[in-house]
C-alpha positions as CSV (number, residue, x, y, z in Angstrom):
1,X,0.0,0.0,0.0
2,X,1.2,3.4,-0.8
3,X,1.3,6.4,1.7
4,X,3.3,9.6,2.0
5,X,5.6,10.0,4.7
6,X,7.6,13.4,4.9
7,X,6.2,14.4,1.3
8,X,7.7,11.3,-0.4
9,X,5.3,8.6,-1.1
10,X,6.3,5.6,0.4
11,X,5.6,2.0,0.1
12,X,4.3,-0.5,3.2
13,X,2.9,-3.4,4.1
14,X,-1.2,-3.4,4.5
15,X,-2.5,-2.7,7.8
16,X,0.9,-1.2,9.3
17,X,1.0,0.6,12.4
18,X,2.6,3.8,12.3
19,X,5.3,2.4,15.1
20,X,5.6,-0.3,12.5
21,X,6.4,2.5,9.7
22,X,9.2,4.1,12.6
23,X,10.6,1.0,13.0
24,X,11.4,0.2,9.7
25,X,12.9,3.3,8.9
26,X,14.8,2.8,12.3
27,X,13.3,6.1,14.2
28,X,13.3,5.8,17.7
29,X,9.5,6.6,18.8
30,X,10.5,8.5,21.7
31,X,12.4,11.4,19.7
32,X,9.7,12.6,17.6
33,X,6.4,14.4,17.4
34,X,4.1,12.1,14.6
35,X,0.7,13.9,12.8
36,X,-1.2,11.6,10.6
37,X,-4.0,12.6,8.2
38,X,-3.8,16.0,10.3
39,X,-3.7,14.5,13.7
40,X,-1.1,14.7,16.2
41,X,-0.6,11.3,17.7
42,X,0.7,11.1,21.1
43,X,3.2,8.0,21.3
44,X,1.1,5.7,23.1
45,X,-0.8,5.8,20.3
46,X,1.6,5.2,17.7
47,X,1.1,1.0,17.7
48,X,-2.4,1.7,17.6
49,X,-2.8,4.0,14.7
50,X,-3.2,1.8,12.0
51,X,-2.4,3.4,8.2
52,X,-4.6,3.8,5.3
53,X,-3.6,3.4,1.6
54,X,-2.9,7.2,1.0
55,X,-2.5,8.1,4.0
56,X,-0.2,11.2,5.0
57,X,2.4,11.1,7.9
58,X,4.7,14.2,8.9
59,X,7.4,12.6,11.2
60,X,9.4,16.2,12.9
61,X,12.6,15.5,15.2
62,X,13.4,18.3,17.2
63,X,17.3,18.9,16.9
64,X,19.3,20.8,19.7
65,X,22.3,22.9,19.1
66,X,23.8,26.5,19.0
């Protein structure tokens, strides 16, 4: 199934979880803020949220420095 994660669409496995999607791409849950089809997940929620064909994910990572 196709969906588009970070503006690039993006092939994966019917009924994946958006932790599945993380996982696969080796992000590590706990270091970023997730919105899918316009809703901010809180990470808790991430095994639960099960993607759609189209469906859009933003992934942010927050990046400290000076």
């Amino acid at each position: 199934m196709l969906i588009r994660l970070n503006g690039e669409d993006t092939e994966c496995k019917e009924g994946a979880s958006l932790l599945d999607i993380l996982n696969e791409k080796n992000i590590d849950p706990e270091t970023i803020v997730a919105e899918v089809d316009m809703v901010i997940l809180k990470p808790e929620e991430f095994g639960e949220c099960e993607l759609k064909e189209g469906s859009v994910v933003e992934v942010l990572r927050f990046v400290g420095g000076g």
